[in-house]
C-alpha positions in Angstrom: -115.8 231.8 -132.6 -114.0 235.0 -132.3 -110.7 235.3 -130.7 -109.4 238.1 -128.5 -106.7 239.3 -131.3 -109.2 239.3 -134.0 -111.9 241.5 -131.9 -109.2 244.0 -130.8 -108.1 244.4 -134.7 -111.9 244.8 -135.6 -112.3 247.0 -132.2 -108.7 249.3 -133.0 -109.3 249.5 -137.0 -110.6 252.6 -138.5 -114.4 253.3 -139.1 -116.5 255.7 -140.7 -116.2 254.9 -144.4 -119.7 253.7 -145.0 -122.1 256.8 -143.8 -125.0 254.7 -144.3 -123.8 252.1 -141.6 -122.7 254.6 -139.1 -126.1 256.6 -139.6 -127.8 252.9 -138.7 -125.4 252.7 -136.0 -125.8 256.2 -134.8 -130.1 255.4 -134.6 -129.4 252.1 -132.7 -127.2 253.7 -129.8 -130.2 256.4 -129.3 -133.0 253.8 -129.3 -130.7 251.8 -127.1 -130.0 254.9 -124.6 -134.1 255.7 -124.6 -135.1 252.3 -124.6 -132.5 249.3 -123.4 -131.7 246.6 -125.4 -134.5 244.2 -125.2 -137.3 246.8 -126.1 -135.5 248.0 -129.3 -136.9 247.2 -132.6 -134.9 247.0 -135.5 -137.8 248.6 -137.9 -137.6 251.6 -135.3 -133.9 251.7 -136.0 -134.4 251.9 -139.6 -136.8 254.5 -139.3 -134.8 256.4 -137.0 -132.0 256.5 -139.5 -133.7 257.2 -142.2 -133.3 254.1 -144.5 -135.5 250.9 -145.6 -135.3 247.8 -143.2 -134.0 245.8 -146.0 -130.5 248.7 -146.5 -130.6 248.1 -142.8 -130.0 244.2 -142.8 -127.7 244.4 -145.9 -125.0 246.0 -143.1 -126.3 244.2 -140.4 -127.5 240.9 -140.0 -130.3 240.9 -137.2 -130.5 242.7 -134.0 -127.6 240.9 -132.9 -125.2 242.0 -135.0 -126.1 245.3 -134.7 -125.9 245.2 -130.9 -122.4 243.8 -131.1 -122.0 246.5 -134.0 -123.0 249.3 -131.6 -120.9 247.7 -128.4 -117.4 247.4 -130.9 -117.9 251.1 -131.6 -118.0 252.0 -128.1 -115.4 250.1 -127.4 -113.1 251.9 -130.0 -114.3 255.1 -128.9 -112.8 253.7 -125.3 -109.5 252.8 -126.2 -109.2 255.9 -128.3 -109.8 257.8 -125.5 -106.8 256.0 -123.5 -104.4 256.3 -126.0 -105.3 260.2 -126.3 -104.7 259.7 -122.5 -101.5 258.0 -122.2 -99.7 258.3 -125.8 -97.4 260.9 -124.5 -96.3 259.5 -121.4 -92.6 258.4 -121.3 -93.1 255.4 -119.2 -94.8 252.3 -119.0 -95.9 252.6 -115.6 -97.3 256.0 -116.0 -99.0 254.8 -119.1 -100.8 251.9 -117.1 -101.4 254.2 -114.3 -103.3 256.6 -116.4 -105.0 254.5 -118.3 -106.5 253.0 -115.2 -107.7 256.0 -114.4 -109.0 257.1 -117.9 -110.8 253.8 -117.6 -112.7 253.8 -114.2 -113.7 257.4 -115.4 -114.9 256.0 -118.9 -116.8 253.4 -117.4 -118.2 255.5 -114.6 -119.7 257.9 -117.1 -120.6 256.3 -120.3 -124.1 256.8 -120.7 -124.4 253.8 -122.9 -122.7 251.3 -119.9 -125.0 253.2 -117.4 -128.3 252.9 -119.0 -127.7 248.8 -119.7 -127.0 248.4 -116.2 -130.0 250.2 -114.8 -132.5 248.9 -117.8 -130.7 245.3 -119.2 -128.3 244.1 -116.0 -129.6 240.6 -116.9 -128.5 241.2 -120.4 -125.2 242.8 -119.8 -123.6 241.5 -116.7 -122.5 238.1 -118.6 -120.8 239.8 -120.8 -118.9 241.8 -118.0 -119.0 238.5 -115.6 -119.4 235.0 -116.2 -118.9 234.9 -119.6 -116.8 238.0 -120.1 -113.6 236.3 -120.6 -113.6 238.1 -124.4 -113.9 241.4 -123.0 -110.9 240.8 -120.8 -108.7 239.3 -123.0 -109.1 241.9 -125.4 -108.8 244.9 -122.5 -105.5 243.0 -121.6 -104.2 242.6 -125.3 -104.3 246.2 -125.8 -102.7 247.4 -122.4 -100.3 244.2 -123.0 -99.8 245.8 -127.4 -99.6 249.5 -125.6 -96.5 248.2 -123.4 -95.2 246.7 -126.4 -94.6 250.0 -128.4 -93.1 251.6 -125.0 -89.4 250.3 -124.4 -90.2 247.0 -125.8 -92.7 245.7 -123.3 -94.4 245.6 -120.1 -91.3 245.7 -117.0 -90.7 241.5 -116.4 -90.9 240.5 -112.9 -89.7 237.0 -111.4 -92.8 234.8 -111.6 -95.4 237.7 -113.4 -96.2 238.0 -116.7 -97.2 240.8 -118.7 -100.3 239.9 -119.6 -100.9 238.6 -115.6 -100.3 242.1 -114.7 -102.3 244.4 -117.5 -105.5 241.5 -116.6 -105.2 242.1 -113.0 -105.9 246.0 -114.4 -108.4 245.4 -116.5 -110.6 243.1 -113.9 -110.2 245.4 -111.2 -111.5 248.2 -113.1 -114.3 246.3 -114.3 -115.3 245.2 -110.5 -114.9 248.8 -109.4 -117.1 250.0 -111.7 -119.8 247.5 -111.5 -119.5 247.1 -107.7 -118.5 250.6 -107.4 -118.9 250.8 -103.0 -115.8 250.4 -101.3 -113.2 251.3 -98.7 -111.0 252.4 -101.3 -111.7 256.1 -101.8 -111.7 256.4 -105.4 -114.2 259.2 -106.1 -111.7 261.6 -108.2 -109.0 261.1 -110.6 -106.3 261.9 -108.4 -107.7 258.8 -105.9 -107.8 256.7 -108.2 -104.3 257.7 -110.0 -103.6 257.1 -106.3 -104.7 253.7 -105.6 -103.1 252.6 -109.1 -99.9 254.0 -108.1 -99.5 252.8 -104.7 -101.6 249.2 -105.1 -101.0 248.1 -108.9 -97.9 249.7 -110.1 -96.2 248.1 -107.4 -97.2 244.7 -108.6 -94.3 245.7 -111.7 -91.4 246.7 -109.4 -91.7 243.9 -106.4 
């Protein structure tokens, strides 16, 4: 079974050396986007991309892998885009602050996200729910490394862990965009900067 540090390593490493793969990979996130995940073939992959079923499956083993292949790509593309984000920010706080924000925004907009919830909710929410504990524990072991490199960690409150408070991030984020009503107004940046400054940066300092 995989763990949380060994899907962030595979999710943070570099990609792009085998063309072939990403070309596969490339195919499968359109036929995913036009189609969802349970109506996706992997022979229509193949011949989206250009290549033989059997160069397909010597990258990927079944549909399965190639869906997690697809979602592990997306999800560096995600953290890439909150480093990008927060790299030059001097603080820790400001760093989880932004990256809040850079998150909800992802989330919100990723067409990939977006189209599984309208098309495969039944599919998807587990992952994201019930049984999403991975997907947490690897959101909150990157927010938890990114404190790390920062003045040696996250800010160490009586009675809070690190890790306690980058979760508590990553959870809310996920609820606000799946549930994404709310008395909170958090339709702009700047409200949700807001909300994460006032509401769960102060969760570090009490």
């Amino acid at each position: 079974m995989t763990d949380a540090g060994a899907l962030l390593d595979r999710v943070l490493s570099e990609t792009g050396t085998d063309r072939v793969a990403e070309t596969i990979l490339d195919a499968a996130l359109e036929e995913f986007l036009a189609y969802g995940l349970r109506r996706t073939n992997v022979d229509v992959v193949a011949r989206r991309a250009g290549v033989s079923r059997a160069t397909l499956y010597r990258r990927f083993d079944g549909k399965d892998a190639l869906v997690q292949a697809v979602l592990v790509r997306e999800c560096r593309r995600f953290f890439t885009s909150i480093v990008a984000a927060t790299g030059d920010l001097p603080t820790v706080e400001e760093r989880l602050i932004e990256g809040f924000v850079v998150g909800v925004r992802y989330a919100r907009r990723d067409p990939l996200l977006n189209r599984l919830l309208a098309s495969d909710p039944e599919a998807l929410l587990p992952y994201l729910t019930v049984s999403g504990g991975l997907v947490v524990a690897v959101a909150r072991d990157f927010l938890v490394q990114q404190g790390e490199e920062l003045h040696g960690g996250l800010p160490r409150v009586a009675g809070r862990e690190p890790a306690g408070v980058a979760e508590l991030f990553v959870r809310l984020a996920i609820s606000f965009t799946l549930t994404p009503e709310s008395a909170i107004p958090l339709d702009t940046d700047d409200a949700v900067r807001a909300f994460a400054r006032n509401y769960l940066a102060a969760l570090m300092r009490l």
